[in-house]
C-alpha positions in Angstrom: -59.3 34.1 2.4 -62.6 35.2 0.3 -61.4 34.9 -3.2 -63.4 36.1 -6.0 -63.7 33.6 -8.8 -64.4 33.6 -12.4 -63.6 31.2 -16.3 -59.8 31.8 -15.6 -58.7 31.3 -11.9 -61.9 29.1 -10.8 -60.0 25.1 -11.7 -56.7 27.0 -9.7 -58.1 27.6 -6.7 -60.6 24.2 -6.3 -57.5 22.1 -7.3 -55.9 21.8 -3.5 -57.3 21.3 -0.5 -61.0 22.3 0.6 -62.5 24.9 -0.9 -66.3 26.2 -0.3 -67.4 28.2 -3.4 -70.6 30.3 -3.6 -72.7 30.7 -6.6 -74.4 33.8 -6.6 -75.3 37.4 -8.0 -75.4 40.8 -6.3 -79.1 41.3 -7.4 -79.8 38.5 -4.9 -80.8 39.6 -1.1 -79.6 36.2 0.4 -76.4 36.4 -1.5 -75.6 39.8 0.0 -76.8 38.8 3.0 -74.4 36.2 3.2 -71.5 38.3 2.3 -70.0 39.5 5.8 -70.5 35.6 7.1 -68.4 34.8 4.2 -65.8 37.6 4.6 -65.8 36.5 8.6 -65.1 32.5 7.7 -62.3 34.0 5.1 -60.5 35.9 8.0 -59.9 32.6 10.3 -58.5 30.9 7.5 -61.3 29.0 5.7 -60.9 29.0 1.6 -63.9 30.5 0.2 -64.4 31.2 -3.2 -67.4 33.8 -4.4 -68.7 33.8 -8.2 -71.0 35.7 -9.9 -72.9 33.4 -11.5 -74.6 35.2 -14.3 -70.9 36.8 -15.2 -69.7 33.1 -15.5 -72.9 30.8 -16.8 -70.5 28.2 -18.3 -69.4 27.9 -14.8 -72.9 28.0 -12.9 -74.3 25.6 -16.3 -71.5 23.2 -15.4 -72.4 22.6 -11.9 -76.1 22.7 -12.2 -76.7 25.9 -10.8 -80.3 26.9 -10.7 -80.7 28.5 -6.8 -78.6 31.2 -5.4 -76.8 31.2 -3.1 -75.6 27.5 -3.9 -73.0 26.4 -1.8 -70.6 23.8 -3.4 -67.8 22.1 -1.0 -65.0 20.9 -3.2 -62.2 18.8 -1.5 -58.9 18.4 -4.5 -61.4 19.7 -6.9 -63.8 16.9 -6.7 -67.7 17.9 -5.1 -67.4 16.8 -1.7 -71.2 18.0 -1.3 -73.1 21.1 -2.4 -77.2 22.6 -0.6 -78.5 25.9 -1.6 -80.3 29.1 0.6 -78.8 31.4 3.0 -76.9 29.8 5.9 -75.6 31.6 9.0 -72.2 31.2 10.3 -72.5 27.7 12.3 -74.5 26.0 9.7 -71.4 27.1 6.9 -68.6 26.2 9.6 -70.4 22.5 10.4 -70.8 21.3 6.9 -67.0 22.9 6.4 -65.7 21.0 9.3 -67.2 17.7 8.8 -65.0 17.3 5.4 -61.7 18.0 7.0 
């Protein structure tokens, strides 16, 4: 399920499990880019979360955002691992899987 996060649900939804979040911003090419691979992980039951980083900067400040997209991986809301730039589908689904 793609989940669109901002200040109030964002700690709810890293909190269980494995969660990959995105950092990004519609103004950014690879961002949108990476939208349908992100909307195609969602539908077979991966938890990714998607945040606008310039509507949320205490949020993007916090984790040391400075790249878009940045991918952070968080496994019971700890940073299992986080890497920045456009990936394609089996990159994302590799990095996903080797945390589980």
């Amino acid at each position: 399920m793609l989940k669109i996060l901002n200040n109030k649900n964002f700690d709810d939804h890293i909190k269980n499990g494995l969660k990959l979040v995105m950092f990004g911003s519609d103004m950014c090419h690879y961002c949108t880019k990476e939208q349908p691979i992100l909307e195609d992980l969602a539908d077979h039951d991966i938890n990714i979360g998607k945040i606008d980083a310039y509507k949320t900067p205490e949020l993007t400040q916090k984790y040391g955002v400075t790249a878009f997209p940045t991918f952070i991986l968080f496994k019971f809301g700890d940073v299992v691992t986080r890497f920045s730039g456009f990936r394609d589908k089996s990159e994302l689904l590799d990095i996903v899987l080797k945390y589980i």
